[in-house]
N, C-alpha and C positions, 0 to 999 in steps of 0.2 A: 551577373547578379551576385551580391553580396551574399554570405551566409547567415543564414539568424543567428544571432549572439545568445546565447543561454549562460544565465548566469549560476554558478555554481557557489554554497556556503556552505561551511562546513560549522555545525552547531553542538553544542553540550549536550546532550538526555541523560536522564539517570539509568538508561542501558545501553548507553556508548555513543559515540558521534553519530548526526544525522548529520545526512548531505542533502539539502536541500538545491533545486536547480527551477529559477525559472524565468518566464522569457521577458522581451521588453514591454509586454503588457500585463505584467505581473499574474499571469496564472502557472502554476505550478506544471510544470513537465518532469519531474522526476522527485521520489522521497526513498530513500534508501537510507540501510545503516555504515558506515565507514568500511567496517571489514567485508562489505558487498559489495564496493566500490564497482569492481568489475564486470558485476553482474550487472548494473546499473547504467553502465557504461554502454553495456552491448544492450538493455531494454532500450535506451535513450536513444541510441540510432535504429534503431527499429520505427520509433515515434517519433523522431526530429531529424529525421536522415538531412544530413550534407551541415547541422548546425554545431555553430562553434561553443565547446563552452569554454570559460574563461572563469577563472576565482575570483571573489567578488563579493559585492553584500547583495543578498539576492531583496526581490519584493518585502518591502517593510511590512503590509501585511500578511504574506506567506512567513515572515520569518516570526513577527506576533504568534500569530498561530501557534509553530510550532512551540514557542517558550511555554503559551498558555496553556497547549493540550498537556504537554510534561509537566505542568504544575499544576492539574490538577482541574482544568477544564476540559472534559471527555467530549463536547461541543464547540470544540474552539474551532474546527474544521470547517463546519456548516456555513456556505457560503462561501467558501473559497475558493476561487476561479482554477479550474484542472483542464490542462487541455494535451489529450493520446489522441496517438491515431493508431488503434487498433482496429479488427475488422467489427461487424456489425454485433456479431454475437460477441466479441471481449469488451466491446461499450458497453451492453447491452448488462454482461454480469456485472462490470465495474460499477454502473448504475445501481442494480440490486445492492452490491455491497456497500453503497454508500445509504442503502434505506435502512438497514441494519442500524436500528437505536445502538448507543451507547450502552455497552450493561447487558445485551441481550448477546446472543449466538445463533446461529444456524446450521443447520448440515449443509452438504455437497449436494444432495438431493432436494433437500427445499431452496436453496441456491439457484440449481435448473430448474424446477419450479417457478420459481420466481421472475422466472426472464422466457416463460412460455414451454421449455422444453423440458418436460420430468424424466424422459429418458436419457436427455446429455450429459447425466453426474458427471461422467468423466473430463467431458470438453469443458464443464461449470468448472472441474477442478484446475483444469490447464491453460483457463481462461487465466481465474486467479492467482496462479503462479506466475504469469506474466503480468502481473499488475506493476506499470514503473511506478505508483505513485503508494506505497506501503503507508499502511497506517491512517493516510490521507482517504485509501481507497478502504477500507479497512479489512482487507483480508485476513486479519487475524482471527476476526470474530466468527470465521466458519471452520466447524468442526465436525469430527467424525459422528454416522448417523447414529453409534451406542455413545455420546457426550463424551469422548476422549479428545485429548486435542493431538490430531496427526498435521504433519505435512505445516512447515511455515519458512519462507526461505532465509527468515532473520534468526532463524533457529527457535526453537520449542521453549527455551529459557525467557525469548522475550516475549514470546507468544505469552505464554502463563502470566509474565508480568504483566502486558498491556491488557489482558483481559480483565486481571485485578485491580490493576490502575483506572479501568473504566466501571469496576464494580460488578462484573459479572460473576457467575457463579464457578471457579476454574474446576474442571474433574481430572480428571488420570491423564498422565502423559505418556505418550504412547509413540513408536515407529521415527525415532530420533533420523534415521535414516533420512526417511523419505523427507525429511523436514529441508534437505541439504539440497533434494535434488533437481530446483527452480533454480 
């Protein structure tokens, strides 16, 4: 049996290269920033075990997208084909975090909330640190339950940007640390 080809591209944003990666039926399997290449590397075999990727021009729609969301359409996402294979409850958050309007935020706890379990903050949080699809899935927009922003694995710099870039309201940044350690 052949391996799936995944395509890999490597894009501009106004907070560093994205690598966009995805398959031959144009839904997105991975969004990461450049300098997390690695970390990206090791989500994507987790959700694409045995595939090949290869550099490339990826999905002309995935790659629209992303031009569009960094210039300024916070909606450019919507509709666009994502395909993980995480377990039942990391769909389940990734889903949630993809209900999260544009502009808005959440905590860690209406996150688990959100997907039936209010006591899993923790697992809501370690869901969304395994998100291969950053931005796309939008883990950015969940934040600490006093409106700080902790914990983003693109780091807290892009975190702040993309929250303002979609118009939300950014408060305090907080625990630089933990932001490193997805």
């Amino acid at each position: 049996m052949r391996p799936e080809i995944l395509t890999l591209e490597r894009l501009p944003s106004p907070v560093g290269e994205v690598l966009l990666v995805t398959d031959a039926q144009g839904a997105v399997r991975a969004l990461d920033f450049a300098d997390f290449e690695d970390r990206m590397r090791r989500l994507l075999a987790r959700h694409a075990p045995g595939g090949e990727v290869v550099e490339g021009r990826a999905d002309a729609r995935a790659r629209a997208a992303v031009a569009a969301y960094f210039g300024g359409d916070a909606r450019a996402f919507d509709g666009v084909a994502v395909k993980t294979a995480g377990t039942d409850f990391q769909e389940a958050v990734w889903a949630a975090l993809r209900a999260i309007p544009a502009g808005e935020t959440r905590s860690y706890g209406q996150l688990a909330a959100a997907v039936g379990r209010p006591r899993a903050v923790r697992a809501a949080g370690a869901a969304n640190g395994q998100n291969p699809v950053a931005v796309l899935n939008p883990c950015h927009r969940v934040i600490g339950a006093n409106g700080t922003l902790t914990g983003y694995a693109g780091g807290l710099e892009r975190k702040t940007w993309l929250l303002a870039h979609e118009g939300a309201a950014v408060v305090a940044v907080v625990d630089e640390s933990a932001s490193r350690a997805a």
